[in-house]
C-alpha positions, -999 to +999 in steps of 0.1 A: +106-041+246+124-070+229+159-086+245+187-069+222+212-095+218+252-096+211+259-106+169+280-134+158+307-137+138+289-120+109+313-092+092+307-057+101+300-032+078+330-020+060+327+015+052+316+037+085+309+080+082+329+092+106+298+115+115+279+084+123+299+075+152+293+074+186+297+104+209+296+113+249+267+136+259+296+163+264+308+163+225+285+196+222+307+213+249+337+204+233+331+212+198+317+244+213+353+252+225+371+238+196+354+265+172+361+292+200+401+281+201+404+277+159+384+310+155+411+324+176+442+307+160+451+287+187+469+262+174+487+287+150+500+311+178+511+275+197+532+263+168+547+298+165+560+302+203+568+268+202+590+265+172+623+279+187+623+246+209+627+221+177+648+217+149+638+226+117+647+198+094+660+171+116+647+144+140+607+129+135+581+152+142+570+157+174+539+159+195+518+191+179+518+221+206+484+231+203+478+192+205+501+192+241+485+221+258+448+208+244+454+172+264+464+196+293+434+214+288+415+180+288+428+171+323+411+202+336+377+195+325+377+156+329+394+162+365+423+140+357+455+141+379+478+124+360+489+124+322+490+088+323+455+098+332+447+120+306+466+095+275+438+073+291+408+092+291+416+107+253+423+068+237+387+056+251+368+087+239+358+097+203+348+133+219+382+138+230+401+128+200+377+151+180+388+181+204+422+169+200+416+167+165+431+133+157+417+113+125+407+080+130+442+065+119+455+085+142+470+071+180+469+095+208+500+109+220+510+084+251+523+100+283+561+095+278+555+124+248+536+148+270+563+144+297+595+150+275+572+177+257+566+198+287+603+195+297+610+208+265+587+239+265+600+266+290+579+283+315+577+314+297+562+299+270+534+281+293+530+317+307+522+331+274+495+303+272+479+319+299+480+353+287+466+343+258+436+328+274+433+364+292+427+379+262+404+358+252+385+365+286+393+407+276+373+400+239+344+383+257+340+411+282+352+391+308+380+410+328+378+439+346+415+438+367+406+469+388+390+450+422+412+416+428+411+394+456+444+368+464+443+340+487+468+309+486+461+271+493+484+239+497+496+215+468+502+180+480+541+172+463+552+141+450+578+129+478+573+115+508+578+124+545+595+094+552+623+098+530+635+133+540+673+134+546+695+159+569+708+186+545+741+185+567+752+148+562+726+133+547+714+109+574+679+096+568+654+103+592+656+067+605+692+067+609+689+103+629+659+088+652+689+056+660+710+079+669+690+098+696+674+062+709+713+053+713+724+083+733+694+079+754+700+042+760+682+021+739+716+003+728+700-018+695+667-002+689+640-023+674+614-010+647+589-007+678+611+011+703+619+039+677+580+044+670+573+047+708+605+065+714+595+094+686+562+094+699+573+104+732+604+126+729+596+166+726+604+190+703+605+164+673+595+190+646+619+192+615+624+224+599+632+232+559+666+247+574+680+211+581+656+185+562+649+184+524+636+154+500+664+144+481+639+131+451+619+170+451+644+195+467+615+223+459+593+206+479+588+219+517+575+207+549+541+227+554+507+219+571+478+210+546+444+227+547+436+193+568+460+197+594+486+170+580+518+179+576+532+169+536+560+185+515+539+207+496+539+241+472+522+267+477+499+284+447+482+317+453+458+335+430+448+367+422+413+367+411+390+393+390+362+403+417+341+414+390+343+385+368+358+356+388+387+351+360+419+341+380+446+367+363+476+356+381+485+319+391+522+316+410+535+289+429+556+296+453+580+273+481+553+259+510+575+275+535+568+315+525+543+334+542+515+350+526+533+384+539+561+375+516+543+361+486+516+387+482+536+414+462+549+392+437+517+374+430+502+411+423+531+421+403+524+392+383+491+400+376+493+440+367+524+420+341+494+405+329+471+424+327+497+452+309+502+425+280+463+420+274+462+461+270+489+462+249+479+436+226+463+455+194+440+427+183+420+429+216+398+457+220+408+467+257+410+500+272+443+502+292+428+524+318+403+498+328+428+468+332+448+480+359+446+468+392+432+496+419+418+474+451+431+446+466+408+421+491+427+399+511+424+379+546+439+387+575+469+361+568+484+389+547+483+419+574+517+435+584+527+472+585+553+465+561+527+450+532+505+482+533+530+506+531+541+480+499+507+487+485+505+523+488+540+527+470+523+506+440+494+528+441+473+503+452+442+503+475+444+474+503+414+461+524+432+433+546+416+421+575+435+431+604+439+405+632+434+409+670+471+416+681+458+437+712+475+473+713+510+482+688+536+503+699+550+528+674+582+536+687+619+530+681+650+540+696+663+543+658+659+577+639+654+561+610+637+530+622+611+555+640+605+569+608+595+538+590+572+526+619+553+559+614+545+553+578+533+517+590+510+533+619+497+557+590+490+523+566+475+506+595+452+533+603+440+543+568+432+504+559+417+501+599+397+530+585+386+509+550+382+478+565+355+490+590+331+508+560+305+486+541+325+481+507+347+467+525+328+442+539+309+436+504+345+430+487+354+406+513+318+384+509+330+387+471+366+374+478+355+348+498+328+337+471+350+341+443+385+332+457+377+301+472+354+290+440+385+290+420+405+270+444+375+243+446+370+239+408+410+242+398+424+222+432+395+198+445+377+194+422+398+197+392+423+172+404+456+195+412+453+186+453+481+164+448+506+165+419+522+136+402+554+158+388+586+170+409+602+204+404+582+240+414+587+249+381+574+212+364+544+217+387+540+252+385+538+248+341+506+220+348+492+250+371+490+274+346+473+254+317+451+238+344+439+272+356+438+285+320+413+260+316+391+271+346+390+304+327+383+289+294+354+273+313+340+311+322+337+320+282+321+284+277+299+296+308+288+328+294+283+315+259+262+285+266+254+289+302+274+258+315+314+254+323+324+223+318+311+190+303+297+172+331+273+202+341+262+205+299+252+162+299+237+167+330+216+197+313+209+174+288+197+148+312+176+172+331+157+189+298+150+152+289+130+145+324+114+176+320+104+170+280+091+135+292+072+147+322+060+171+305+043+151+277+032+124+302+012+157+317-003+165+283-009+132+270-025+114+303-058+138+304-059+132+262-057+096+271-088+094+292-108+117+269-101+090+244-111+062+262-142+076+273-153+079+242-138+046+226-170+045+194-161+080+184-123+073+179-124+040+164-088+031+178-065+009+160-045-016+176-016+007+172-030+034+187-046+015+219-014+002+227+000+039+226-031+049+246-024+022+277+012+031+277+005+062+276 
């Protein structure tokens, strides 16, 4: 092989096809879900919900919708975190700014632009986003809604601990740990004394009654998956058992219980759900996408939640915790009659939970569930958010989850998700094409130079025989 070498000053050519230049090993994957988004008027349908939020003759134009929720889209599959991240990623690659649809004159939108765009655009609007993704997932065969599974997991906020303030006077946390080294002595604490003084008083938790972050006041003081305590939000989804499409993504305040967040995160999704049924251009049948069963951990058991599902009409297999032996009884009429519907509930899903379906929806939930956290939170770059507000936060969410069920269409079409697993495909179908020619061609090559008179080789074809 000959030592390529760097040109000179020598001019380039001046006209370039724009089909002759150079593309990642993913372009496939994304021109594969370009056609499946234009096919499906994507960009028309975003420009349409979209309008009411612009004028219609003054001021320049601004940042294309389908172009904004696209780049969010892009920060899904790349595994971005930022959008200074993602204005990055899309000016260094021609594959992305043919998904984005950009001509070659054409600058990407910077970051500034996707900020004051998603601050324009409402939730409700990035909610429709979603649904509209659903059903794309209901025309592809890809959602059932009758068996779902929820589960919730911690999103790092952007605000730190050390700059929570007392919601009564605003004292800093600094200033309140002076305070307590001064009325326990310590006249003029040092920087020191106050770090071995917090260490070793008790009872130094803070609570979201007294402390907030004065920068993200949505943010709340939570324990991560890793033990670490962070202001954090909380995102919960209810997932398709069937299918593994995520039909409801909330997020809700760190500090709520999964008791008090499950109900709405369902009534979300049935919402959902009821909008892909009613839609007439998908072929759906409303009977089907109604949600039946729900699979959830033990986290979400109380008396009070499965009587909540029963009223809905819905079937519940929670895992029921070891709380030793309940008593039934209160001194309250009324009271007594409410704690006898919850010892019914209790028994009836005891009763479920103990049967084998049971047990084979909760292997699903736990398979499913948790996939969509890895791909979407861990893997897909939302473990930590760069935005402050639950609702800025909770708009990122959606399209970023959107995307994960985007990915399950791409999966079933082409048998791959997302762009890294199609080049690494690629990479693996080119070691097998090579090893599998270096298999038939090594035997060949022997046979051939056993009988070197018979084959009169060139010297062309005796160096393709030793490199062979």
């Amino acid at each position: 092989m000959a030592m390529g070498q760097v040109p000179g000053e020598s001019q380039s050519e001046f006209w370039v096809a724009t089909q002759d230049l150079p593309r990642s090993p993913a372009h496939p994957f994304y021109e594969r879900l370009n056609r499946i988004l234009h096919q499906s008027g994507f960009d028309p349908f975003c420009e349409s919900q979209c309008k009411k939020f612009y004028a219609e003759v003054l001021g320049r134009p601004s940042v294309a919708p389908g172009r904004y929720f696209r780049m969010l889209i892009i920060g899904y599959f790349e595994k971005l975190d930022s959008e200074r991240g993602i204005e990055w990623r899309c000016q260094d690659s021609l594959s992305l700014r043919t998904f984005l649809r950009l001509t070659p004159g054409e600058t990407v939108p910077d970051h500034c632009s996707l900020s004051r765009t998603r601050r324009r655009i409402d939730l409700d609007t990035h909610r429709m986003m979603f649904e509209w993704v659903l059903k794309r997932l209901a025309e592809h065969d890809l959602l059932s809604g009758k068996t779902v599974g929820v589960d919730s997991s911690t999103i790092e906020a952007n605000a730190a601990m050390r700059c929570i303030v007392r919601k009564d006077n605003g004292e800093s946390y600094q200033e309140f740990l002076t305070g307590l080294a001064q009325a326990s002595g310590i006249e003029t604490p040092t920087a020191q004394d106050l770090a071995k003084f917090d260490r070793a008083r008790k009872s130094k938790k803070v609570s979201n009654e007294d402390w907030h972050n004065p920068h993200d006041p949505d943010a709340r003081i939570a324990k991560m998956k890793d033990g670490t305590t962070h202001l954090a939000y909380k995102p919960e989804h209810a997932v398709d058992l069937v299918t593994g499409a995520v039909v409801s993504a909330e997020v809700h305040p760190a500090d709520q219980g999964d008791t008090a967040t499950l109900m709405g995160t369902l009534a979300k999704a049935a919402e959902n759900l009821g909008e892909v049924s009613d839609d007439d251009t998908v072929q759906a049948d409303p009977s089907k996408l109604r949600i039946q069963e729900a699979v959830v951990d033990k986290g979400y058991h109380s008396g009070q939640t499965l009587v909540d599902l029963e009223t809905v009409e819905v079937r519940g297999y929670v895992s029921e915790p070891d709380r030793g032996q309940r008593r039934w009884t209160a001194k309250d009429p009324e009271a007594q009659a409410a704690k006898r519907m919850e010892q019914a509930a209790v028994y009836r899903n005891r009763r479920r939970a103990k049967g084998e379906r049971s047990k084979r929806l909760h292997r699903k939930r736990g398979e499913l569930v948790e996939r969509a956290f890895e791909h979407v939170l861990d893997d897909g770059g939302m473990r930590r958010v760069h935005l402050k507000g639950r609702e800025n936060v909770h708009k990122r969410y959606l399209i970023h989850v959107a995307a994960f069920n985007l990915g399950l269409i791409l999966r079933k079409l082409t048998g791959f998700g997302t762009p890294k697993g199609w080049a690494e495909a690629l990479r693996g179908l080119e070691c097998v094409l090579g090893n599998a020619w270096i298999r038939l061609w090594g035997p060949l090559g022997c046979v051939l130079r056993a009988f070197p008179r018979m084959t009169k080789p060139t010297r062309a074809t005796g160096a393709f025989l030793r490199a062979a």
